[in-house]
Residue, then its C-alpha position, 0 to 999 in steps of 0.5 A: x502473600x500469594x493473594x496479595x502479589x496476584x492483585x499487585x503484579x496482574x498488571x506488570x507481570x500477568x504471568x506471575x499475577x496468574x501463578x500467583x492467584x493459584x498458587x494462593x490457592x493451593x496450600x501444598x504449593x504455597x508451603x513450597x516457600x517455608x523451605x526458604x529462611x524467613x527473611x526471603x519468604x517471599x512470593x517473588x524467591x519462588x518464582x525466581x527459583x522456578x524461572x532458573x529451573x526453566x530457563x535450565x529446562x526450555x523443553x519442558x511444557x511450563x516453558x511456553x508458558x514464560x513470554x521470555x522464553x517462548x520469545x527465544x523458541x519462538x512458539x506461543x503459548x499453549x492454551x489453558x491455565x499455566x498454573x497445572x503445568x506450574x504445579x506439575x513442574x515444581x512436583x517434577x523438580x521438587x528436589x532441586x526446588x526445595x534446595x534453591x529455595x534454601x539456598x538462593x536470594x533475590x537478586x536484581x542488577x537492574x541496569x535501567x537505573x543507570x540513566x538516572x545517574x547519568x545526569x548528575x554524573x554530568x553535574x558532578x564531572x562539572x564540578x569536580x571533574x572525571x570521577x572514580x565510581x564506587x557503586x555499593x550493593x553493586x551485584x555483578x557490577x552492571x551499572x558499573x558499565x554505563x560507559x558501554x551502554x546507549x541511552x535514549x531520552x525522551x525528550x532530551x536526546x540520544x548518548x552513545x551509539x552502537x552498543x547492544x544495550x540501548x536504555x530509554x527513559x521518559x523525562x520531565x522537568x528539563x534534567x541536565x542530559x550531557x551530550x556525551x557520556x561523563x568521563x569516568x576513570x575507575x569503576x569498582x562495585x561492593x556486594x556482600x553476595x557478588x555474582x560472577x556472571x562468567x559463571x553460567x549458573x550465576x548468570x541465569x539466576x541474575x535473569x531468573x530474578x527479572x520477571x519472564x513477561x519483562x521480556x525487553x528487560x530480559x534480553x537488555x540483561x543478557x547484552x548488559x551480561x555480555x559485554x560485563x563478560x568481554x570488558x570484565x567488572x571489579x566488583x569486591x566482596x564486602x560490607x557496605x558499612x565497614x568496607x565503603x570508606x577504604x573504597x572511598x580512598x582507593x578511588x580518590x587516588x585517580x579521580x572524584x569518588x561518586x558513590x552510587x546506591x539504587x534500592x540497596x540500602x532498604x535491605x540494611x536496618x535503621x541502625x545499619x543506614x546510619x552507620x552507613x550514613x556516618x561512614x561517609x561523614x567520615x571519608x567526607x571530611x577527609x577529601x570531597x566526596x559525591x553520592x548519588x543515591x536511588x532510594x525509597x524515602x518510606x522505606x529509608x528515612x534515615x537518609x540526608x536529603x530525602x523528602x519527606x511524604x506520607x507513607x505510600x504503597x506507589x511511592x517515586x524512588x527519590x534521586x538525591x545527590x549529597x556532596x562534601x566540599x571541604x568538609x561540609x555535607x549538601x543534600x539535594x533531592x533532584x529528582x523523583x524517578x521510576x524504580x527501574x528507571x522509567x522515567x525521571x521528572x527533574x525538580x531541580x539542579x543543584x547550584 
């Protein structure tokens, strides 16, 4: 796994891409990860766990070797392989390691995905008016705050300004940019593991998930942790399937519910999606509903409205808006997008 996360991060993260071919290399480190339950064995759980140890520890010597933290000491990386101040760091803070590693998941609240809802929020306002947001899987809460965030389009113009968290994403295709941010009159999120970012300790494991050669994306998200600090965020503890529906039903009461997913619903089983899927059936033909969902097609098939391609390791996340008007359900593929937001190539408004 270790081998195969080195080829595949090389080029996005060249610091986990050098760890990672050492790491391959060295059994005793490698096993480090067999004290995490084996649905989290993974490469990224390790180096997730090592970042928040360093980030707690910004004057050991592995610090300078991370683009993020060096950036915020302002020193430059020292000379040699990072993986020998790697190893010596991990045997230094074995204990600690070892209980994070049992204990913690990765968990990403990545903010960039926020642009590519903001088109089809401005569809959806069009159509039903101001909105009340559900986003599920929402962590803590972040891309609930997109009414406090700038964003840039290029092309397609600028929303907002003033903000400490300014997003960019590159378009194609022509997307409904609106001129101004879509009226939003709730926002509530839905997790089954949510983290309080006023807690310092969460907080920094939400900035040990991203990658420290990220380092833009690093400092966005602790602006975005900022203002979800100052403006506060609802996010509630629960079960996507079972819980959705109620949510549902509190937003109606003041506004169009929108429910969001972005790479979410991956994490949940086959028989979990379609329960999921069902749940919204349900609140769907009660009152009208929009979801707008971020999702990888491969990964889940079971989702209305996906489209349909051989399976690929470099797979677009698909862009879908599903409405229930009256009772009946509409899928629309709108556009295909980077996972983190990057970009967004528009295939077509919905009628």
């Amino acid at each position: 796994m270790f081998g195969d996360f080195a080829r595949h991060s090389a080029t996005a993260a060249p610091l986990y891409g050098e760890l990672s071919d050492g790491v391959a290399d060295d059994p005793e480190l490698a096993a480090l990860l067999l004290t995490a339950p084996v649905v989290q064995r993974q490469p990224v759980l390790l180096f997730a766990c090592v970042h928040w140890l360093v980030l707690a520890h910004p004057d050991e010597p592995l610090a300078a070797f991370y683009p993020n933290v060096a950036a915020r000491l302002g020193v430059e990386r020292p000379p040699g392989p990072a993986i020998e101040a790697f190893r010596a760091f991990c045997g230094d803070h074995a204990a600690d390691l070892r209980r994070l590693l049992s204990t913690r998941r990765t968990q990403t609240n990545e903010i960039g995905r926020t642009a590519l809802f903001l088109p089809v929020f401005a569809l959806v306002e069009r159509d039903a008016g101001p909105f009340a947001h559900v986003d599920v899987g929402a962590s803590a809460g972040l891309n609930l705050l997109h009414p406090f965030y700038d964003f840039s389009y290029e092309p397609g113009g600028e929303i907002g300004s003033g903000s400490t968290v300014r997003i960019t994403c590159g378009t194609r295709g022509q997307p409904p940019i609106p001129s101004t941010r879509p009226t939003v009159v709730s926002g509530t999120g839905l997790d089954a593991t949510p983290i309080d970012v006023r807690d310092p300790d969460q907080a920094r494991w939400l900035e040990a998930c991203v990658w420290p050669d990220q380092v833009e994306r690093f400092e966005r998200l602790a602006a975005a942790v900022a203002i979800a600090v100052r403006e506060g965020v609802d996010v509630r503890r629960g079960d996507a399937v079972t819980d959705v529906g109620a949510l549902v039903a509190e937003a109606a009461a003041v506004g169009h519910p929108v429910v969001t997913t972005s790479w979410v619903l991956n994490y949940l089983t086959s028989a979990q999606r379609l329960a999921f899927v069902a749940a919204l059936d349900a609140a769907g033909a009660e009152r009208d509903l929009s979801w707008v969902y971020a999702e990888n097609p491969t990964l889940c098939p079971e989702l209305p409205g996906g489209p349909v391609r051989p399976p690929s390791a470099s797979d677009p996340t698909a862009l879908v808006l599903v409405r229930w008007r009256g009772g009946r359900r509409e899928a629309v593929h709108v556009a295909d997008t980077h996972p983190h937001g990057r970009w967004l190539h528009w295939l077509g408004t919905p009628t």
